[in-house]
N, C-alpha and C positions, 0 to 999 in steps of 0.2 A: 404479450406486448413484444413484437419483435420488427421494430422503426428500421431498422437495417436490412431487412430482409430485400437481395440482390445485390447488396454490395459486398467486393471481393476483397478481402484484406492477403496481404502476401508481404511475411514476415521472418527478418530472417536475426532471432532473438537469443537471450542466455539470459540464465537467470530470472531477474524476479520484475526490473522495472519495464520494458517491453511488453515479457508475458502479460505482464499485469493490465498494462495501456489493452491489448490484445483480448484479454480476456474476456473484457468488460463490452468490447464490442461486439463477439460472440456469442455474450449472453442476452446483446439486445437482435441477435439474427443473422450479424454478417458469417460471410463467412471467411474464415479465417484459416487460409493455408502457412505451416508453420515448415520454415523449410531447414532441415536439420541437416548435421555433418554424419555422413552413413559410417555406421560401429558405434558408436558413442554419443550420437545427436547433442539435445543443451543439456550444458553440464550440471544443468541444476537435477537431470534425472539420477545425478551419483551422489545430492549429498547427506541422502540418509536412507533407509528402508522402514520410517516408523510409520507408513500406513500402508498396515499388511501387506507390508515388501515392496512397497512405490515412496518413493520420494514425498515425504510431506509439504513441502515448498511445489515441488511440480505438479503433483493432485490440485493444489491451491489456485496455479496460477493458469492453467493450460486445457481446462475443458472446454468439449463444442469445438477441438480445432480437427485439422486435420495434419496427419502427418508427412512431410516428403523431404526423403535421404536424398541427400544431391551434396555433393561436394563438390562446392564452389568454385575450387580452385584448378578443375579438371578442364581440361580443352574443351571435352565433350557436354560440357555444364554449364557455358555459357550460352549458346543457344535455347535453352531450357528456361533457366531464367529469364532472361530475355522475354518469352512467350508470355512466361506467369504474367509478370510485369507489364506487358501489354496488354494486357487482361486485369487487370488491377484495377481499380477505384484507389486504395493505400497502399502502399510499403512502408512498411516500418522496420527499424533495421538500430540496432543498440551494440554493434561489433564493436573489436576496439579500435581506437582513436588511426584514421588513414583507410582503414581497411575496406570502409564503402567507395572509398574515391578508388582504391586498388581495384576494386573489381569491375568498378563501371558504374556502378547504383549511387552517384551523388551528384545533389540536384544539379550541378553544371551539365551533365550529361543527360539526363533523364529529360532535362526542362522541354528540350527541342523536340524530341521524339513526344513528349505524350505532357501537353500544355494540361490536361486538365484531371494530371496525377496528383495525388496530396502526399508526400513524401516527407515521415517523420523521422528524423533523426534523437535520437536521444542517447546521450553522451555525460559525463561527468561532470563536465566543465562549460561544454556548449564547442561551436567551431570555429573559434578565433577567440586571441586574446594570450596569455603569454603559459596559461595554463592545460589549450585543449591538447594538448598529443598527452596528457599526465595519466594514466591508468586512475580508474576512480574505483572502489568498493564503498558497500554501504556503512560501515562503520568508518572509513578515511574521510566520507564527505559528512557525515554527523560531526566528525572533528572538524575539517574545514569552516565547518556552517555555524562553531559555536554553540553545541548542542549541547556536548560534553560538559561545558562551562557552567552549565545554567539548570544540570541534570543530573543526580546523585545525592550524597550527601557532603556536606564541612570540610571533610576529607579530600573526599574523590569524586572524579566525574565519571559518571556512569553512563551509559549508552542506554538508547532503548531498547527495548527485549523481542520486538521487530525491527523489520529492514525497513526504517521509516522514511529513510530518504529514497529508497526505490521505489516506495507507495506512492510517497508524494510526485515523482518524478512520470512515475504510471498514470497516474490521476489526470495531473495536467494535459500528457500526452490525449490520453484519453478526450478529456474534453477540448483542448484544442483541434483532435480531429470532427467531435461534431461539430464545430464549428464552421471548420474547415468544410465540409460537408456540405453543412447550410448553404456557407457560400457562394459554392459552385453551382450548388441549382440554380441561383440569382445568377451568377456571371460566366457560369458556365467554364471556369478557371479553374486548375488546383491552385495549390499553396504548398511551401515548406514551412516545416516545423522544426524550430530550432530548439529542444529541452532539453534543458543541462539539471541533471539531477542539482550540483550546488544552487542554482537561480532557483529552483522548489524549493530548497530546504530554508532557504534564505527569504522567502516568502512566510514559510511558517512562523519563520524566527520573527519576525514582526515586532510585538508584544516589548519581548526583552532588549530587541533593537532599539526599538524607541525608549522605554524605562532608562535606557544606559546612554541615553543623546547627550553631546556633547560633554560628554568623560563623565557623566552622572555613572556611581557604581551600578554596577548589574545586580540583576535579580539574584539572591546569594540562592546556593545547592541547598534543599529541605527536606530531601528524602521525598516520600512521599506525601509530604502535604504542602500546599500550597505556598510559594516564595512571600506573594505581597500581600494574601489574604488571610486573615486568622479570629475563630478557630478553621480549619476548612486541612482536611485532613483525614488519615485515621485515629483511634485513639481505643485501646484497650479499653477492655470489660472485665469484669470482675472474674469471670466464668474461662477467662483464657481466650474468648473470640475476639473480633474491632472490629468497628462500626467505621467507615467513613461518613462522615456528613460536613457541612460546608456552609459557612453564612454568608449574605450576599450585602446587608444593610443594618442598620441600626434597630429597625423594630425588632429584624427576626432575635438581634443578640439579644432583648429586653425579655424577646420570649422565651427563648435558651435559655436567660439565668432564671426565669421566676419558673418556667411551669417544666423545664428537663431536671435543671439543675436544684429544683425549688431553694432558691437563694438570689431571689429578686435583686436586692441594694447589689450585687455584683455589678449592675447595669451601669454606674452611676458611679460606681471607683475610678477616681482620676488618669489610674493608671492603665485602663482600658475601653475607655468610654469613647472610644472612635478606633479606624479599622487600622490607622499607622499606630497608632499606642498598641491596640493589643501585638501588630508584630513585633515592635520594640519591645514586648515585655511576654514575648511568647513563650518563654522557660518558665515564668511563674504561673501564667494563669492556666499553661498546660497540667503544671501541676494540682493546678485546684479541680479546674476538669474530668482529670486522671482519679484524683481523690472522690468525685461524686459520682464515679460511674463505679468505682470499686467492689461496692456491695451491689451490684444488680447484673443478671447476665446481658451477653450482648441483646438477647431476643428482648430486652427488657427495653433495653436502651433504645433500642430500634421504636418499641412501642411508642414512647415519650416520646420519640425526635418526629414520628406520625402524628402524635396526637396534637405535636406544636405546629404540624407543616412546617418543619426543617426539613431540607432535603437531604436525604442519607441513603447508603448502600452499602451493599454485603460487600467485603472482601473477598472475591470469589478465584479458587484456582480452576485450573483445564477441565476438570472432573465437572464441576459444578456448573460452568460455561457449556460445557457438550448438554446439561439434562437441564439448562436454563428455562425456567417457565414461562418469559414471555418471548422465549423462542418458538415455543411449542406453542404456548396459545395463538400468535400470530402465524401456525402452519407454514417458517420460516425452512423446513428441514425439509431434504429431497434425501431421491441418490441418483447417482450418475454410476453408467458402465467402467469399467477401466481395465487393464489386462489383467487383473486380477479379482474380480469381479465386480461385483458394487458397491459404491463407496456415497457414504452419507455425504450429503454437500449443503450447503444454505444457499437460499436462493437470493440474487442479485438485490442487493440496495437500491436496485435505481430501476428497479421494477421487472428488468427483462427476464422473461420466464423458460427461456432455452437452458436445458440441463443437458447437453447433449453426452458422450463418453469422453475420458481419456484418452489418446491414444496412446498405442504403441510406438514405439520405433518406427516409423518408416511403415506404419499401416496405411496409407494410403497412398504411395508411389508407384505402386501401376496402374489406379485407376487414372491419378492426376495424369500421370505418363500419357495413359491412353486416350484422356479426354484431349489432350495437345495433339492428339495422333501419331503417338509412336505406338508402333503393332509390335506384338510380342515377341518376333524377333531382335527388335532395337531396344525395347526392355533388359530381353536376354543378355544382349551385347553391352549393355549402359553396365551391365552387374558383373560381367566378369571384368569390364573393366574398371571396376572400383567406382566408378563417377556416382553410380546411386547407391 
């Protein structure tokens, strides 16, 4: 499946929400020129070496592209750009806040030259309003967005253990450009794309938004089990394992007590017999819970929560995630090239089957060079003058 095949994306990215927008269209066929700062390219390739000495964030986000060292900032580099970009179907561009209008690449300028460009910006904040020039990171706009508040425990608010406001901000981008896409076949027009990682994140927040409408309190922090729904959680086993499993209605909880918990009349106790009782009284009935899972191991408890058609799940770490069974049985696992050789990858959610390499540094800047038509002497010349 690759619906993108002919279209040129040209990208000039960091870190993870961009790559990420990027990715995705790469793995449905476009192609995807990523245009790097030559020495150092996106900084996301320095912020670790845990996959076999590549960046785990950049392995994640940046396969199927290609790579071209061009520093933007060079006399001799705007002409260059220029070309890609006239060459483009997208640009996508996540700099920081000014810095596309500094160089020439925002829509007020592009519009005229090339009507039926689709030109996504993505930004922290978005490009107006009293916050866009604010530098944005993934854990600042989880705080901005309310995430914090509604995520942790009692205590403390706690972040997510991904960069979820980049995903999110990826995502949209992503599907805002097939959209955009569609479009144009019909009107034959581009479009700009204005996404602000906060306006993503504040999409997700939905839920707790409305729960907390007009100064109703918010959903309180519960660690890992659910705020407004109980039991729905994890919960220890006798054996040292936990089970998460999660009730959704009144039959399943009749089921839980009689045939998990065999302690049917629990159903039917004043103090739990609807889904606001049991959270108002989630410290007691936890512990009755707690008390009938004690003598049985997790594998046991799993049994029972099957046999009631409760929905339940392992508590799984990375270990266990990497050799997951219905990764493997759905033939979910590839690998992809990369400069240090092949590296396992899963293959695209949204069906696209391009696994193509990693690259390097600035592995592809003499072909792109020379596909523009510069001959290996103006190559020669771009590198000693720093520009590539």
């Amino acid at each position: 499946m690759s619906p993108l095949t002919g279209v040129t994306v040209v990208t000039l990215e960091h870190a993870i929400a961009a790559p990420y927008a990027t990715r995705q269209l790469a793995d449905l066929g476009a192609r995807v020129i990523k245009v790097e700062r030559p020495g150092v390219g996106d900084f996301a390739r320095a912020y670790d070496t845990r996959a076999r000495g590549l960046s785990s964030h950049f392995v994640w986000t940046n396969r199927s592209k290609e790579s071209l060292t061009l520093d933007v900032k060079h006399p001799a580099a705007a002409s260059i750009l220029a070309e890609l970009i006239g060459r483009a179907d997208v640009v996508v561009q996540n700099l920081a806040p000014g810095a596309a209008a500094r160089l020439g690449i925002s829509e007020a300028v592009l519009r005229a030259k090339h009507p039926g460009l689709i030109l996504c910006d993505i930004s922290g904040y978005g490009s107006d309003g009293p916050y866009r020039d604010r530098k944005a990171y993934d854990l600042l706009i989880q705080s901005e967005a309310g995430f914090l508040s509604v995520t942790g425990t009692p205590d403390e608010g706690v972040k997510a253990g991904i960069s979820i406001a980049d995903i999110a901000a990826g995502m949209y981008a992503f599907s805002a450009i097939l959209a955009a896409l569609l479009e144009r076949r019909a009107t034959g027009c581009g479009r700009h794309l204005d996404i602000s990682m906060l306006e993503s994140m504040a999409e997700w927040m939905g839920f707790p938004m409305y729960y907390a409408m007009d100064g109703a309190s918010p959903p309180p922090r519960a660690g890992a089990a659910h705020a407004t729904i109980f039991p729905y959680g994890p919960f220890p086993a006798g054996d040292g394992g936990a089970v998460m499993f999660g009730l959704q209605n009144e039959r399943e909880w009749a089921i839980f007590c009689d045939k998990v918990l065999d302690f049917a009349g629990l159903a039917t106790d004043p103090r739990f017999d609807a889904n606001a009782k049991r959270v108002a009284n989630r410290e007691p009935l936890g512990e009755i819970i707690r008390a009938g899972f004690a003598d049985r191991s997790a594998e046991a408890v799993v049994a029972r929560l099957d046999a009631a058609g409760i929905a339940n799940a392992r508590v799984r770490d990375m270990a266990e995630l990497w050799a997951h069974p219905q990764l493997a049985a759905r033939d979910r696992w590839r690998e992809v090239g990369s400069p240090v050789g092949p590296l396992p990858a899963l293959r695209a959610p949204s069906g696209g089957d391009r696994m193509d390499p990693i690259p390097g540094l600035g592995e592809h800047t003499d072909a792109i060079l020379a596909e523009l038509g510069r001959t290996p002497a103006d190559i020669a010349a771009l590198r000693q003058a720093n520009a590539i």
